[in-house]
C-alpha positions as a Markdown table, in Angstrom:
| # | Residue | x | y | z |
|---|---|---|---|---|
| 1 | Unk | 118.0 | 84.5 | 100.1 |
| 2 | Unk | 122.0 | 84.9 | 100.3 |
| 3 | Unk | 122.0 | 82.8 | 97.0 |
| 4 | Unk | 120.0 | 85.6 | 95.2 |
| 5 | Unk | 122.8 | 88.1 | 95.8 |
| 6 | Unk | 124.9 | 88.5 | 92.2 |
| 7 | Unk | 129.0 | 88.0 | 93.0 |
| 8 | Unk | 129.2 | 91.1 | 90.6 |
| 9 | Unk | 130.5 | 94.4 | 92.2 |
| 10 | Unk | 128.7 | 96.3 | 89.3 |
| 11 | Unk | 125.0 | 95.3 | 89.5 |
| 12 | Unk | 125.0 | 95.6 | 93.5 |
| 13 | Unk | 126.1 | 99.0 | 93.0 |
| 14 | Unk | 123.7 | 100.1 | 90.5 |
| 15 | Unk | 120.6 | 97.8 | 92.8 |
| 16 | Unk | 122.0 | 100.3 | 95.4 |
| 17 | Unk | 121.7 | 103.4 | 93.3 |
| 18 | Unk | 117.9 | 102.3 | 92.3 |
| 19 | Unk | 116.8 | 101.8 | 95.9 |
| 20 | Unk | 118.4 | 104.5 | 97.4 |
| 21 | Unk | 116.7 | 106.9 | 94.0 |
| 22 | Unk | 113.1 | 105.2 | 94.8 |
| 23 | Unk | 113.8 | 105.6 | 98.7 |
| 24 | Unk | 114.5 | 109.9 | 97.7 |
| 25 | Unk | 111.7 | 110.1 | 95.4 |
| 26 | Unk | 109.2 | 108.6 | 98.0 |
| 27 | Unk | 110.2 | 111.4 | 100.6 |
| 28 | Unk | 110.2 | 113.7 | 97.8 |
| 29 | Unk | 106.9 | 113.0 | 96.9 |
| 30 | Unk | 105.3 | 112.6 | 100.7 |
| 31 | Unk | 106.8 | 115.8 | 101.6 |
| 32 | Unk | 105.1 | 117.8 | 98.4 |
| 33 | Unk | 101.6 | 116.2 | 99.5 |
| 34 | Unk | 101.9 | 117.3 | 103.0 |
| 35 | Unk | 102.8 | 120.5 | 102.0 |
| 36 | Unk | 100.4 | 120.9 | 99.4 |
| 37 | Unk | 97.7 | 119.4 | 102.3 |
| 38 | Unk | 99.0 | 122.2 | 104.8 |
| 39 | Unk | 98.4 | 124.8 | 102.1 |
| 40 | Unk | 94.9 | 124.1 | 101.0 |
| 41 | Unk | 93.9 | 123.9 | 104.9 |
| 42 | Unk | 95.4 | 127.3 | 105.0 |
| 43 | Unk | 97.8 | 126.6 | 107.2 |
């Protein structure tokens, strides 16, 4: 698995940026639907 990891400072940082973008979005997202849930229940 360590062999996977590129030696190359630059695509690690932008891997990071990616996850950490998908990793925002998802809470993004969940937190809208639960929202949107607590709304139509009338909450």
């Amino acid at each position: 698995m360590l062999g996977l990891i590129p030696d190359d400072p630059v695509i690690i940082a932008v891997v990071v940026i990616l996850l950490s973008l998908v990793f925002f979005s998802y809470l993004l997202l969940r937190r809208t639907i639960l929202e949107f849930r607590d709304g139509m229940e009338g909450r």
